[in-house]
C-alpha positions in Angstrom: 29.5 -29.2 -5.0 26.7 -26.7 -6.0 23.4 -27.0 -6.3 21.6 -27.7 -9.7 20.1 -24.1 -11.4 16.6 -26.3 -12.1 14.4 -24.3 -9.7 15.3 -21.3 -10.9 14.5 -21.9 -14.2 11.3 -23.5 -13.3 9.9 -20.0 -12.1 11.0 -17.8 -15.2 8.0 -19.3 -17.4 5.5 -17.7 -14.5 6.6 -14.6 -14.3 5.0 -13.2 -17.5 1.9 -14.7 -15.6 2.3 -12.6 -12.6 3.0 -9.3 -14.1 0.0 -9.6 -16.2 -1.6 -9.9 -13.3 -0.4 -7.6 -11.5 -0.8 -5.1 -14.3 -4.6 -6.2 -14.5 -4.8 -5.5 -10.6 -3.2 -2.1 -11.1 -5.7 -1.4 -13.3 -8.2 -2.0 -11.6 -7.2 -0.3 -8.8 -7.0 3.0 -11.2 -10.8 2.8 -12.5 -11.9 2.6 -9.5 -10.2 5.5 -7.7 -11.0 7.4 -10.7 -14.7 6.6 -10.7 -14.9 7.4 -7.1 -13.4 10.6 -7.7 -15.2 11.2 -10.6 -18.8 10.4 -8.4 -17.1 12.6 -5.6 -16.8 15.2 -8.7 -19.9 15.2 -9.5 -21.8 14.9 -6.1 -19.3 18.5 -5.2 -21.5 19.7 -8.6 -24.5 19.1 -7.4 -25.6 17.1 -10.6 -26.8 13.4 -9.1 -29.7 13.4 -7.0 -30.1 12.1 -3.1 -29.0 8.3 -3.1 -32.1 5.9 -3.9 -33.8 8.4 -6.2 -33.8 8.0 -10.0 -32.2 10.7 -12.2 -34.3 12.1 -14.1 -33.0 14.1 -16.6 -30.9 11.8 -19.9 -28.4 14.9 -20.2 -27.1 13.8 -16.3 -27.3 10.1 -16.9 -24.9 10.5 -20.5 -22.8 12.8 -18.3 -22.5 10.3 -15.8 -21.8 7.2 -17.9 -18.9 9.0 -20.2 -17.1 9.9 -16.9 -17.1 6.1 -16.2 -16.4 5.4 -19.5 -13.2 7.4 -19.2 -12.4 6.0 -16.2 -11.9 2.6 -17.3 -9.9 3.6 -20.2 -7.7 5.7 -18.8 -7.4 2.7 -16.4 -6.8 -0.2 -19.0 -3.8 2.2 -20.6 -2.5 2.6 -17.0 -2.6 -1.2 -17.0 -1.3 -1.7 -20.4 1.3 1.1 -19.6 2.4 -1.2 -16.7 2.4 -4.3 -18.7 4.7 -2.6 -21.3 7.3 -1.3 -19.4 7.8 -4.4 -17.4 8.3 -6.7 -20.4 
């Protein structure tokens, strides 16, 4: 006699679930090694001041924030990259 199929039916609904999240994690994980390499980047350039002092100028502040901007979305297509190809 073999056993009924009902448990593995019950996971298949979940599993959509769990690679969205594990898509969201990868992502993740890729803005924030690209932020810290883009701060590395840009502390080997010389452009951000000693830690806990203000930047001064507004040119290094935009400079600063569209490098993080990038980094999250080159991160959220990563992610939705991942999500794709594993549907």
């Amino acid at each position: 006699m073999r056993p009924p199929a009902a448990p593995a039916t019950a996971i298949l609904p979940a599993l959509p679930r769990l690679r969205g999240l594990v898509a969201a994690l990868a992502g993740f994980a890729a803005v924030l090694a690209l932020a810290l390499l883009a701060d590395q980047l840009l502390r080997a350039l010389g452009l951000p001041p000693p830690a806990a002092q203000p930047m001064p100028e507004l040119g290094r502040q935009a400079l600063a924030a569209w490098l993080r901007a990038g980094c999250l979305l080159v991160g959220s297509l990563l992610a939705r990259a991942a999500l794709a190809r594993r549907a």
